[in-house]
C-alpha positions as CSV (number, residue, x, y, z in Angstrom):
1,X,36.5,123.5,153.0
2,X,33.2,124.3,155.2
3,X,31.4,121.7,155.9
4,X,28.1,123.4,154.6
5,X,29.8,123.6,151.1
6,X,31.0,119.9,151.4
7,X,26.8,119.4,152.0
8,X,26.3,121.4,148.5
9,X,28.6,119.1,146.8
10,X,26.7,116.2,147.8
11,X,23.6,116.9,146.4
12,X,24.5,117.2,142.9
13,X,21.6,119.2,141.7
14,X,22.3,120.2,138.0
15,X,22.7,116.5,137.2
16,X,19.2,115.5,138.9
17,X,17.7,118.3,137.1
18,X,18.2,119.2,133.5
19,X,15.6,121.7,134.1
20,X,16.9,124.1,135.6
21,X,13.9,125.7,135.9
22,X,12.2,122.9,137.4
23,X,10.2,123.6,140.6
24,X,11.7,121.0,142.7
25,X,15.1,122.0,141.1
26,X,14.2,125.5,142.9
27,X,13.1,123.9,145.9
28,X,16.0,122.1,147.0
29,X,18.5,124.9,145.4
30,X,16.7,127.6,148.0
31,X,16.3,125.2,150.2
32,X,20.5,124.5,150.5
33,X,20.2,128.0,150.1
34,X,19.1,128.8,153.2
35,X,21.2,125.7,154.8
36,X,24.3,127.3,154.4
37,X,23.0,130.5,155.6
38,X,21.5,129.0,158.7
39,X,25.0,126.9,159.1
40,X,26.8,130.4,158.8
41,X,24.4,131.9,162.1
42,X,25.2,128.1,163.4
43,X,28.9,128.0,163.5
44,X,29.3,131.8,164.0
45,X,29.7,131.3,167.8
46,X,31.8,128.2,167.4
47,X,34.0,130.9,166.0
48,X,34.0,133.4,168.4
49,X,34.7,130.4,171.2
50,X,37.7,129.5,168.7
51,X,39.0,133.1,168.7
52,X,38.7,133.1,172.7
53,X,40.4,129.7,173.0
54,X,43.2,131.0,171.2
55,X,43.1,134.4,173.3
56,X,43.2,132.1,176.5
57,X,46.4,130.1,175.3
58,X,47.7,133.2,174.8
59,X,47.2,134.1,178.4
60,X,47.9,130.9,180.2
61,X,51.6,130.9,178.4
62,X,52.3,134.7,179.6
63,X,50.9,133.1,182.7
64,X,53.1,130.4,183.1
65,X,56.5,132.3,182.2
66,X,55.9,133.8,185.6
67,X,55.2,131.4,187.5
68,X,58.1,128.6,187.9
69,X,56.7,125.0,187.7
70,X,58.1,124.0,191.2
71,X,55.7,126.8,192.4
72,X,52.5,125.4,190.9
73,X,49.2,125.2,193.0
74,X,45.8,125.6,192.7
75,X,44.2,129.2,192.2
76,X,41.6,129.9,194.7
77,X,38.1,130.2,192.9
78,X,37.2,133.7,194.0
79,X,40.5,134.9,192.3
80,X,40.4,133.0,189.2
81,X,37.1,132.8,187.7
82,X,36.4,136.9,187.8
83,X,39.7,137.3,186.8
84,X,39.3,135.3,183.7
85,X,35.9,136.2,182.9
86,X,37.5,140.1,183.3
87,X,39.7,139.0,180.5
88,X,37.4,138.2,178.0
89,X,36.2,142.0,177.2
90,X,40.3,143.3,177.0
91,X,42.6,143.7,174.5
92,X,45.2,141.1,174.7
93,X,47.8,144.1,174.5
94,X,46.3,146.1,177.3
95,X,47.8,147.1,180.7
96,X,44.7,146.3,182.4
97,X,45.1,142.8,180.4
98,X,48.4,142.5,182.3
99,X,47.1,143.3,185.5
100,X,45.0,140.1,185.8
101,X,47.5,138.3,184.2
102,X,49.9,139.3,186.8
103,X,47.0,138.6,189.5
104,X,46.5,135.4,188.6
105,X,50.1,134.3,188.5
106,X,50.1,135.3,191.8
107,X,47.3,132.9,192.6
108,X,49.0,129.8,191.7
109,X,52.2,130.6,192.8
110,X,53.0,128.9,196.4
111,X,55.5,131.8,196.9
112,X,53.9,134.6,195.8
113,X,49.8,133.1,196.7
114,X,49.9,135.9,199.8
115,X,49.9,138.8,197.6
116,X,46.6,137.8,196.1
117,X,43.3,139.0,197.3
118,X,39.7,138.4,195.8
119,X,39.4,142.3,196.0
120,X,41.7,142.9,193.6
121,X,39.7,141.0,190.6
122,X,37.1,143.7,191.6
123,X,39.2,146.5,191.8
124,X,41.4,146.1,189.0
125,X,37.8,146.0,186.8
126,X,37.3,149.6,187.8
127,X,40.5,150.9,186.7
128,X,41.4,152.8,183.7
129,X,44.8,152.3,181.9
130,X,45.7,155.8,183.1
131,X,45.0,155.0,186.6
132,X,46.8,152.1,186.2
133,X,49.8,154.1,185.2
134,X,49.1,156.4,188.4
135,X,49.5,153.3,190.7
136,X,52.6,152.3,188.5
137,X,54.6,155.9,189.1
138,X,52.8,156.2,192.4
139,X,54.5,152.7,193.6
140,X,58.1,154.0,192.9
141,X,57.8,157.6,194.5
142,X,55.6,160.1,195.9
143,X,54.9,163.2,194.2
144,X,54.6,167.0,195.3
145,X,51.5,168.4,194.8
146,X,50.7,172.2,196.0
147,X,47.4,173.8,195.7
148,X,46.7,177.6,195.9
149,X,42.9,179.3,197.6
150,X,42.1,182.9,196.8
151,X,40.8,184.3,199.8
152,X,37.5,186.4,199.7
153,X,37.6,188.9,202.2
154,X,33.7,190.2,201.4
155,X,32.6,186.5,201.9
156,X,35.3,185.5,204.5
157,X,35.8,182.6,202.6
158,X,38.0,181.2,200.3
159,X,37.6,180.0,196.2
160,X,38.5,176.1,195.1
161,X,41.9,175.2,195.1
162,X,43.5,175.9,191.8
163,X,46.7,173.7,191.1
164,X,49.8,175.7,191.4
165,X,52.5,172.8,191.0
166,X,51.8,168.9,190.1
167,X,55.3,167.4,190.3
168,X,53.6,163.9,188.9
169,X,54.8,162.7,185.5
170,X,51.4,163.7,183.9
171,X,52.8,163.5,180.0
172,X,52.3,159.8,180.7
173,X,48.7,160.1,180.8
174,X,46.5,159.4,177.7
175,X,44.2,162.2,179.5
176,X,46.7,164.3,181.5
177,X,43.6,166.8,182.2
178,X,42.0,164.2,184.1
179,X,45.0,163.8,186.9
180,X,43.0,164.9,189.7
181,X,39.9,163.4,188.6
182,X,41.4,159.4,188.6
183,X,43.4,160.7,192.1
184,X,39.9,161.0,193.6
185,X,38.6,157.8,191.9
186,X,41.5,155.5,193.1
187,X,40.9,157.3,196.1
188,X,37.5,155.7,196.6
189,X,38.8,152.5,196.2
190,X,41.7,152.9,198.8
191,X,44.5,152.6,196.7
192,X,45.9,156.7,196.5
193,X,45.3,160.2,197.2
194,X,46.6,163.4,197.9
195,X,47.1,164.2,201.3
196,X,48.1,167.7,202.6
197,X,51.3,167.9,204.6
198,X,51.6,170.2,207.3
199,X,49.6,173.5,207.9
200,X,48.6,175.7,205.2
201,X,50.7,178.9,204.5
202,X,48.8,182.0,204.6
203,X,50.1,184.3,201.5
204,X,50.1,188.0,202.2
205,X,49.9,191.0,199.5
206,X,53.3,192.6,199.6
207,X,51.7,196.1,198.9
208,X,48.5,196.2,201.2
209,X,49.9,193.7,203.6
210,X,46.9,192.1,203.9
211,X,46.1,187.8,203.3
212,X,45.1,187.0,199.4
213,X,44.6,183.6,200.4
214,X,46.3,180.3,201.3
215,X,49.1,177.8,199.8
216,X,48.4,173.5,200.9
217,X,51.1,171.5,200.4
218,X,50.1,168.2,199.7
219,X,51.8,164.8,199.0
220,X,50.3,162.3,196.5
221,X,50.9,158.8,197.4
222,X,49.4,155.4,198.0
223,X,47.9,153.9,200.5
224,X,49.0,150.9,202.5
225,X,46.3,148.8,200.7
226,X,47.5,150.3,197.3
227,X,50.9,149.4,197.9
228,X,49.6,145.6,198.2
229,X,47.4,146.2,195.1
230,X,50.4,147.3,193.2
231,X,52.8,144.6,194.8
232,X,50.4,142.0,193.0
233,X,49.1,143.6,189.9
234,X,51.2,146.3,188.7
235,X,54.0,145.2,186.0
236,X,57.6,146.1,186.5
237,X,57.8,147.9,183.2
238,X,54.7,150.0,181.6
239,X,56.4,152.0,179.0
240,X,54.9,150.1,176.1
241,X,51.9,151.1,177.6
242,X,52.3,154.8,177.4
């Protein structure tokens, strides 16, 4: 039972007062009244600091399955404390969820403490689940990406690049529209793009023999620095994720 119902209980307010009608009877009835309401706004984030206690144990065990107890040391601050203040505005079923968890197994684990980075708790932030799913296929293969550009022969220029074939697994994307979009975005941070391989191949008009415009074949992979990222953060298996 609450404890501002226990308070109720004690003040026994019918028996003092046959009256109910009474004006001090009204008094102290509005006046536990608006006790328990205040005690309600009172205890409210006492709650909330419950539920996130019981959020963290729910971490620190998927923490400590991978991290064997031989292995144990102290996380460095600059990992630890963004990552689990990063924590506390995720899902607890969330890939970006797993990401610091992975991180910050990595932290306190003697063997694995090399693979962490302060960065990362920063980076990892900025991510969306899709482009964490892009790191995830990224890290097991690069993928064929090939790009066409009309040629404007008034202008002597040529249009955008339209895309003529995306080998990447794109029906694993929440947004698959938005492939090239969180290509340039994890570019920014350093951790993939798409980089063209080789020199462009002019395409020629079979019937006037003249250039409609140009093929780049392009390659989209990580970087060295996203290979580390994903090394550290990415899980080994993302397919309830997707």
């Amino acid at each position: 039972m609450a404890w501002e119902d226990e308070l109720a209980k004690k003040v026994p307010i019918e028996a003092a007062y046959n009256d109910v009608a009474s004006p001090v009877a009204k008094q102290v009835g509005s006046a536990l009244e608006s006790t328990a309401k205040a005690t309600r706004w009172l205890i409210a984030p006492i709650d909330y600091l419950a539920a996130q206690n019981d959020r963290y144990q729910n971490y620190l065990q998927r923490i400590s399955e991978k991290v064997p107890e031989k292995n144990l040391i102290e996380g460095h601050p600059q990992i630890v404390g963004p990552a689990l203040d990063g924590l506390k505005y995720l899902p607890q079923e969330d890939i970006i969820t797993e990401l610091f968890i992975n991180l910050l197994s990595r932290a306190i684990d003697k063997e694995r403490v090399s693979e962490a980075h302060p960065a990362f708790t920063q980076i990892i932030n900025q991510l969306s689940p899709d482009e964490a799913v892009v790191i995830y296929y990224l890290s097991k293969q690069s993928y064929k990406y090939l790009t066409f550009a009309a040629f404007n022969k008034e202008s002597n220029t040529f249009s955008p690049r339209e895309i003529r074939n995306n080998q990447f697994p794109v029906e694993y994307l929440a947004n698959p529209g938005s492939y090239s979009f969180y290509m340039d975005h994890l570019y920014s941070l350093n951790l993939a793009g798409i980089w063209q391989q080789g020199n462009q191949t002019p395409i020629i008009d079979t019937e006037t023999e003249k250039q409609i415009g140009v093929e780049i074949n392009s390659l989209a992979q990580l970087t060295p620095f996203g290979q580390l990222f994903s090394k550290a953060c990415i899980p080994e298996d993302i397919q309830k994720y997707v």
